[in-house]
C-alpha positions as CSV (number, residue, x, y, z in Angstrom):
1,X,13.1,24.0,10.4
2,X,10.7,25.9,8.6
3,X,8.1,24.5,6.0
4,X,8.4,24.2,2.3
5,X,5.9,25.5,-0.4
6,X,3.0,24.3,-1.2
7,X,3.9,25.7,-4.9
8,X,7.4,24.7,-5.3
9,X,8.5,24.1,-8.3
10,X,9.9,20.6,-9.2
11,X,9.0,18.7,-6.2
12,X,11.0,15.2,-6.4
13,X,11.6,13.0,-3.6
14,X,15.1,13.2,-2.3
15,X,17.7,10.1,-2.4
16,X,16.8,9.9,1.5
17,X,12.9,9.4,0.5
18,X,14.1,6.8,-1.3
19,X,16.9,5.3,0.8
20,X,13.6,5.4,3.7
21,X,11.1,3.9,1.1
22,X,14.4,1.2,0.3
23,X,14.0,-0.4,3.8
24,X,10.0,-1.1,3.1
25,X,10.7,-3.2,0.8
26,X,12.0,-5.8,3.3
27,X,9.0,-5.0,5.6
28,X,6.4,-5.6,2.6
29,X,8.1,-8.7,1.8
30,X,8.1,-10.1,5.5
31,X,4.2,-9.6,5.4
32,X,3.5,-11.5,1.7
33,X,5.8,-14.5,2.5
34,X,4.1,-14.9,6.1
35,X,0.3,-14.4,3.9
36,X,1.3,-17.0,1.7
37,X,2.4,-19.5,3.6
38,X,-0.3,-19.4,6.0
39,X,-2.6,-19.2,2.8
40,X,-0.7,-22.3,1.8
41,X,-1.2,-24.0,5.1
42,X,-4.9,-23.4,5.3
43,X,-4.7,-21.0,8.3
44,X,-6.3,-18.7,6.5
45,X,-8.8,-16.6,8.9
46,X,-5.8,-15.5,11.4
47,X,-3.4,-15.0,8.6
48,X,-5.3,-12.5,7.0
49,X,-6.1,-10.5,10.2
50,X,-2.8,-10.7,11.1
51,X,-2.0,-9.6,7.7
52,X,-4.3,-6.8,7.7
53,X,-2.5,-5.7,11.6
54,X,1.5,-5.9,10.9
55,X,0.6,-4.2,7.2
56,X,-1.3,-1.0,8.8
57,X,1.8,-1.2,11.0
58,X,3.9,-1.1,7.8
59,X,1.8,1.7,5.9
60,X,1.1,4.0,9.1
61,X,4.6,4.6,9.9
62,X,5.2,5.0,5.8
63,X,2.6,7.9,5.8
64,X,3.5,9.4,8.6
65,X,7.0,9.8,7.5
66,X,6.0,10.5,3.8
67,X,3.1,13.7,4.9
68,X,5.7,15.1,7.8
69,X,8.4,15.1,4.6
70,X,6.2,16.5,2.5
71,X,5.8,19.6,4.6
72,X,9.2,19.9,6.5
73,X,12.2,18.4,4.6
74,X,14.9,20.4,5.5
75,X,17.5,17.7,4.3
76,X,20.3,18.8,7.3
77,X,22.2,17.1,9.3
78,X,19.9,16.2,12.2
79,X,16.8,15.7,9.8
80,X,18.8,12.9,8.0
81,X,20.1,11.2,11.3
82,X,16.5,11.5,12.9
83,X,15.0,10.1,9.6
84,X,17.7,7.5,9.9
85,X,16.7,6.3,13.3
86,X,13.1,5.8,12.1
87,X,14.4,3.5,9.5
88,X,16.2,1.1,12.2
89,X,12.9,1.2,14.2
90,X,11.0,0.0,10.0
91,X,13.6,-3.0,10.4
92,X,13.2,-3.8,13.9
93,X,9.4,-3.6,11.9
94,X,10.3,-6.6,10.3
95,X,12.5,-8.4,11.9
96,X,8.7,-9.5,14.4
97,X,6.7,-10.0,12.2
98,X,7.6,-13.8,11.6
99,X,6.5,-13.8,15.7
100,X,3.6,-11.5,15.3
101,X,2.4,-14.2,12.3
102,X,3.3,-17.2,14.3
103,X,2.7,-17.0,18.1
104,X,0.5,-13.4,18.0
105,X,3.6,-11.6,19.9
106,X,3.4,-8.0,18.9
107,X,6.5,-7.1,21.3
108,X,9.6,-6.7,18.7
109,X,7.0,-4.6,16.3
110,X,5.5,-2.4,18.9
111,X,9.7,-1.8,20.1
112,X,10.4,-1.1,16.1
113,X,7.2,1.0,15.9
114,X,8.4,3.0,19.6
115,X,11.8,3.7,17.6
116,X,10.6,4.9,15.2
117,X,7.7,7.1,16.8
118,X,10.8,8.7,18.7
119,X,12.4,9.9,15.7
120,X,8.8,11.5,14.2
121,X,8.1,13.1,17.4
122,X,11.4,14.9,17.9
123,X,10.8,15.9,13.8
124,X,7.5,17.4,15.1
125,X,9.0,19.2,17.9
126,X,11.9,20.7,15.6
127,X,9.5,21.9,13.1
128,X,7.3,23.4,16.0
129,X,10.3,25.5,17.3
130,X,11.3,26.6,13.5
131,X,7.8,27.0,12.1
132,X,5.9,29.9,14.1
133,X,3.2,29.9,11.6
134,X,2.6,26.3,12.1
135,X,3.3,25.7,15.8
136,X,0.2,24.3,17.2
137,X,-0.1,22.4,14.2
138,X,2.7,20.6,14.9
139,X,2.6,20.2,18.7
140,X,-0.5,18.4,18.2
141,X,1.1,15.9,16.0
142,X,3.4,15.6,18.6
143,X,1.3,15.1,21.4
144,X,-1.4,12.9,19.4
145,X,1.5,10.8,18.1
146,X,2.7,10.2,21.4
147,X,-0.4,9.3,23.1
148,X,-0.9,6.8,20.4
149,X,2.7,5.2,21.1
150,X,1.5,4.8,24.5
151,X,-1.8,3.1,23.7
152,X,0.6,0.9,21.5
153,X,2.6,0.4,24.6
154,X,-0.6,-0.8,26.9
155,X,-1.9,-2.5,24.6
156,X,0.9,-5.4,25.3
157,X,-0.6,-5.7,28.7
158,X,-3.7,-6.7,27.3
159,X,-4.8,-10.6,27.1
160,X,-4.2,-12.1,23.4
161,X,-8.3,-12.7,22.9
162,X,-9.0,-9.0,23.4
163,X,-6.3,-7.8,21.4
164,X,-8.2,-7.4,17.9
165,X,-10.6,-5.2,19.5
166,X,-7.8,-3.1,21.1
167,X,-6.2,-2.9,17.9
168,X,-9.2,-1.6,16.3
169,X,-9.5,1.1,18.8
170,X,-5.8,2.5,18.3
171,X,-6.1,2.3,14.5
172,X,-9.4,5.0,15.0
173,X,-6.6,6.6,17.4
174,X,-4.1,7.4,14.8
175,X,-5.9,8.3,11.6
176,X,-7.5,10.2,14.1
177,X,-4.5,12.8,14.7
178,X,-4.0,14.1,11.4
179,X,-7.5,15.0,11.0
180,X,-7.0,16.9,14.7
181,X,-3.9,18.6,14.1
182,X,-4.6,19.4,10.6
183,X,-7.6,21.9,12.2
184,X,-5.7,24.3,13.6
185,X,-4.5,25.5,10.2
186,X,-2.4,22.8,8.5
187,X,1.0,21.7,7.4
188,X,2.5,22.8,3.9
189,X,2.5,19.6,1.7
190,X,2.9,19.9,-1.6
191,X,0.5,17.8,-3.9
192,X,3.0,16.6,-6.4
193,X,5.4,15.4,-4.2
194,X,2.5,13.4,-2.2
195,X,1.0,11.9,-5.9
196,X,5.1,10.7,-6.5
197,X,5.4,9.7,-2.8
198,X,2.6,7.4,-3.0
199,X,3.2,6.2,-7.1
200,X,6.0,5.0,-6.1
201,X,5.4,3.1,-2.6
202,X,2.9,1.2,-5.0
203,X,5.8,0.5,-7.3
204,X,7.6,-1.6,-4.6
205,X,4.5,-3.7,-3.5
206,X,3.8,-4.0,-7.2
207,X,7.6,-5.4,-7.2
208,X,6.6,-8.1,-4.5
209,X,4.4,-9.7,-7.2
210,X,6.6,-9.6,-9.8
211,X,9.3,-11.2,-7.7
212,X,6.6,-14.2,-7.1
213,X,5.7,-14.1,-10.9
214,X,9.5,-14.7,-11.6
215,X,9.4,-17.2,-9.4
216,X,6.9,-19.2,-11.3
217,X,9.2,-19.0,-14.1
218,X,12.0,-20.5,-12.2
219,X,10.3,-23.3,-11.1
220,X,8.9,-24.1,-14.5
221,X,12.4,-24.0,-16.2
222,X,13.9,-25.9,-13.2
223,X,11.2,-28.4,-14.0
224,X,9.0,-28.3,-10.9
225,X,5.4,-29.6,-10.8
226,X,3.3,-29.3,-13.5
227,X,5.4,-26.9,-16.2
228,X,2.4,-25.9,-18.4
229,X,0.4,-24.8,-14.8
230,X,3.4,-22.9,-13.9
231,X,4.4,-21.5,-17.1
232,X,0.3,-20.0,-17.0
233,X,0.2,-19.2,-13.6
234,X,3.8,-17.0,-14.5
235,X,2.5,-15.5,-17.7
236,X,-0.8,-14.2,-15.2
237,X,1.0,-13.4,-12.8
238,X,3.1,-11.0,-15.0
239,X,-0.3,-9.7,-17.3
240,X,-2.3,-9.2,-13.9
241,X,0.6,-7.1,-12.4
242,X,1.5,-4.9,-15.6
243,X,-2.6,-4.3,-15.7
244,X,-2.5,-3.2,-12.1
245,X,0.5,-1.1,-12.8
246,X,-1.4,0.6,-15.5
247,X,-4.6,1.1,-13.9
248,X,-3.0,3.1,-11.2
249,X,-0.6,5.9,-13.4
250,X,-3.3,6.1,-16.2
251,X,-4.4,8.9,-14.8
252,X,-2.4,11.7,-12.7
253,X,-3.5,11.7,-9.2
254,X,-1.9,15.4,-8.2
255,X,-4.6,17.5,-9.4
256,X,-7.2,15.9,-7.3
257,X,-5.4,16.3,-4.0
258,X,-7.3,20.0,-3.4
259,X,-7.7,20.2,0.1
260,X,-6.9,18.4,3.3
261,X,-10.2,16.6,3.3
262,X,-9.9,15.1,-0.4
263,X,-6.4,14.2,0.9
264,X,-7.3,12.5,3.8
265,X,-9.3,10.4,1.7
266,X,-7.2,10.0,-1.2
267,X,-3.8,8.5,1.5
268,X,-6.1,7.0,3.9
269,X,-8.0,4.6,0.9
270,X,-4.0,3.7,-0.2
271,X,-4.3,1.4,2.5
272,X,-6.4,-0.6,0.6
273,X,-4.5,-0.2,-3.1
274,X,-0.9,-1.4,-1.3
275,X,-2.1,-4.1,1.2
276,X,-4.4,-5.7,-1.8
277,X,-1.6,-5.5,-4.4
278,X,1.3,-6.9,-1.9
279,X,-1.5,-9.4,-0.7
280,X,-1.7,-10.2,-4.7
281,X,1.9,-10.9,-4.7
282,X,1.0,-13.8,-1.6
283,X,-1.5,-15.0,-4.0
284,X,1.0,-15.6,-6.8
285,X,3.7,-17.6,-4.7
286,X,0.1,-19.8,-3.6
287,X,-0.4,-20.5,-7.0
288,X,3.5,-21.3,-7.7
289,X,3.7,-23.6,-4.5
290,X,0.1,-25.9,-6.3
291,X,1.0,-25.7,-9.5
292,X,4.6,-27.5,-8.3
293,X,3.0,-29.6,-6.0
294,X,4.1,-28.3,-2.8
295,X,0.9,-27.1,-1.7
296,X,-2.4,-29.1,-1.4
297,X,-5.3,-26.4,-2.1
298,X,-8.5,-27.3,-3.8
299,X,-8.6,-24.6,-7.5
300,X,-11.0,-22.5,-5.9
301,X,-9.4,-21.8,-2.9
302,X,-5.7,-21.4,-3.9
303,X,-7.9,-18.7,-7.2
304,X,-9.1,-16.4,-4.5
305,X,-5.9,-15.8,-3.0
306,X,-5.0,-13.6,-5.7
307,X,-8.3,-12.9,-7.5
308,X,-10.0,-11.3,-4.0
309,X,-6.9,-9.0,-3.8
310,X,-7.0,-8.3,-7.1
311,X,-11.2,-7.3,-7.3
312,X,-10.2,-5.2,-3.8
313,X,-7.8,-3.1,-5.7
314,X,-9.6,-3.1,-9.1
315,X,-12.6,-1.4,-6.6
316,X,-10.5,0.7,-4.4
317,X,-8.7,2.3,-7.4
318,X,-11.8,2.8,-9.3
319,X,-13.3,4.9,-6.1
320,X,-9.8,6.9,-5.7
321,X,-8.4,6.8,-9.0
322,X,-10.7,6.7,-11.5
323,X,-14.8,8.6,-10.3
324,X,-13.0,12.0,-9.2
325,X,-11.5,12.5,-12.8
326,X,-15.2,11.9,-14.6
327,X,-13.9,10.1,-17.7
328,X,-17.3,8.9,-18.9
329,X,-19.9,6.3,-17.8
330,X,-18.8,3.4,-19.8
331,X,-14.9,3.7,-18.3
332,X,-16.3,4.3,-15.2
333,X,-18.6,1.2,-15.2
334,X,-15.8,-1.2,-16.9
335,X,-14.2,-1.0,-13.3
336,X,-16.7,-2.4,-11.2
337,X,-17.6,-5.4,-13.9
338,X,-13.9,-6.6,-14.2
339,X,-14.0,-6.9,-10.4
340,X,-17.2,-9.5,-10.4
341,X,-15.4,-10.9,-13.4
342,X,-12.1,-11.0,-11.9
343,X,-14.1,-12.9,-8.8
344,X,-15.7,-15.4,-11.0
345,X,-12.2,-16.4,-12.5
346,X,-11.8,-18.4,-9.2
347,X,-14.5,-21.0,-10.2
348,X,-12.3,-21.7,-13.3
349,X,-9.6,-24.3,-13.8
350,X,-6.9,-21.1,-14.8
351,X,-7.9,-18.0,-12.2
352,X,-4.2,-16.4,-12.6
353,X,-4.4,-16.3,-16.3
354,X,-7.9,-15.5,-16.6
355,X,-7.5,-12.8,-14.0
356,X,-4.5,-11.2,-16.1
357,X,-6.5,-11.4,-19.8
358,X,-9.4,-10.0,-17.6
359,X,-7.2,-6.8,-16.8
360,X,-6.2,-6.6,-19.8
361,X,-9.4,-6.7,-21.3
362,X,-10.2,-3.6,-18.8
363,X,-6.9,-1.7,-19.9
364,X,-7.9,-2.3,-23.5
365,X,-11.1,-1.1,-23.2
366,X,-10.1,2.1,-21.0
367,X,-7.3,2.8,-23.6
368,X,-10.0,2.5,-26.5
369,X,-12.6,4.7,-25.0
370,X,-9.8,7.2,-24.0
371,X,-8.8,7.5,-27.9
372,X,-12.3,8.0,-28.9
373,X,-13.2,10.9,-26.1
374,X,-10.1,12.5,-27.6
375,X,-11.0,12.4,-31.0
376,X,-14.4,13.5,-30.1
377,X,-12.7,16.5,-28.7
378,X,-10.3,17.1,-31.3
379,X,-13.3,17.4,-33.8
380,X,-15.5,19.5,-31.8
381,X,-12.5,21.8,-31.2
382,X,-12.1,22.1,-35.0
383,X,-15.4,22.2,-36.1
């Protein structure tokens, strides 16, 4: 197994990236149908950390995959059955986290997530025998990875209450190892293929909302609830994730992945863009279970399920996605205002719709300032 280039040519994922990123999609969804009912139960406060736990879970063992791909796809036979085994260990993912939601058992995730550490360790381990060049690089991985499935394993021994801090301390652990094992000389990623790797995990979680958008639609043509309510908490729905869609591809993300510091960085703040957008997707089936009268949440409260998510993303994506390319101060500063503005929306009687003409406002602008800096440019280049 030896590594790719860094400068190869044509990049794409490969149908088994895509088979792996497949089997997410039912992880993802497990995590924003627990969020919302909980949201629409009022048990907010433990849904949300418990949200926040199973979907590190979910986008850890994505990344690792995804950066460990990146650098040593060799696509034969024992790479595709080792990358195989990792995705039974993603469903055995999701098939607990209805008990990790429910009755704080971490068990059947911590067994998925040992499955699936078994498969990226013997990867490592191949790629260390294969890969002279990068040998120590990868038996750290190895070893770090393994020492974090082990504090996984421990930390089932430890009483419920204490779990959140114990939880804490293994996250530190395991963004931890990259930044170790990256120092003794690095892996060969390639920065296209991580910028279409990580475009299009936020495609499925941007899916997971527009599955509860369509649902909103249902229910109003099956005559549920209020139709009008549902019918503008559908056509939101669908505006706030086409905005969200647009804001993250406006701009492309590979030439800014220059080193593995900027990288770190760049992958590690995704947390934030998927878990906010999926948790937006929560948010929307909220809105479709009041609006149809299934769910008893005062306006404010059942608005900041989606429009917190959304102001999270809208400020995470303006800190990855948008400051590094310097596109001016007014597109800059449109970013931050829509957030406060998107926050506000929650006090209103409509917070899905006005979130969605809110991003679209943002788009509009962007799109409109973007046309102008290019005809600037155009004349001064003629001139």
């Amino acid at each position: 197994m030896r590594g790719r280039s860094k400068d190869e040519s044509h990049r794409a994922s490969t149908p088994l990236e895509l088979f792996f990123d497949l089997c997410f999609v039912v992880a993802v969804s497990q995590a924003a149908s627990r969020l919302a009912y909980a949201f629409g139960h009022e048990h907010s406060p433990g849904a949300v950390l418990s949200y926040a736990m199973v979907f590190f879970a979910i986008w850890w063992a994505w990344m690792n995959f995804t950066w460990f791909a990146s650098a040593y796809d060799t696509d034969d036979v024992p790479y595709r059955l080792l990358t195989l085994l990792q995705i039974v260990g993603v469903l055995i993912l999701a098939a607990g986290i209805p008990r990790l939601f429910d009755d704080q058992d971490n068990g059947v995730v911590t067994f998925g997530y040992l499955v699936m550490r078994v498969g990226l360790v013997s990867q490592w381990l191949r790629a260390a025998a294969g890969h002279p060049e990068g040998r120590r690089t990868c038996q750290r991985y190895a070893v770090g990875i393994s020492v974090c499935m082990a504090g996984w394993l421990l930390l089932l021994l430890v009483p419920v209450h204490l779990r959140g801090l114990g939880f804490a301390v293994m996250i530190l652990a395991e963004i931890s190892v990259p930044i170790w094992a990256e120092r003794t000389g690095g892996t060969p990623w390639h920065p296209g293929h991580i910028a279409e790797r990580f475009g299009l995990f936020t495609l499925i979680v941007l899916g997971e909302s527009l599955l509860a958008a369509t649902v909103a639609f249902q229910s109003a043509l099956d005559g549920e609830g209020a139709d009008r309510q549902l019918y503008l908490v559908a056509v939101g729905g669908v505006l706030t994730v086409f905005a969200m869609w647009w804001v993250y591809f406006s701009k492309p993300s590979e030439d800014l992945l220059t080193s593995n510091e900027v990288a770190f960085r760049w992958g590690y703040g995704h947390y934030l863009i998927f878990a906010s957008i999926a948790a937006v997707g929560a948010g929307l089936e909220v809105g479709v279970e009041v609006a149809a009268g299934h769910a008893e949440l005062s306006t404010i409260v059942a608005g900041a399920t989606v429009t917190v998510p959304v102001a999270i993303y809208l400020l995470t994506a303006w800190v990855l996605l948008v400051l590094p390319h310097r596109i001016g101060a007014v597109r800059t500063a449109v970013y931050p205002v829509a957030a406060v503005l998107v926050l506000l929306t929650a006090l209103t009687a409509q917070p899905v719709l006005l979130t969605g003409l809110v991003l679209c406002a943002l788009v509009t602008v962007s799109i409109a300032r973007s046309n102008q800096a290019h005809r600037a440019l155009a004349t001064g280049s003629t001139t």
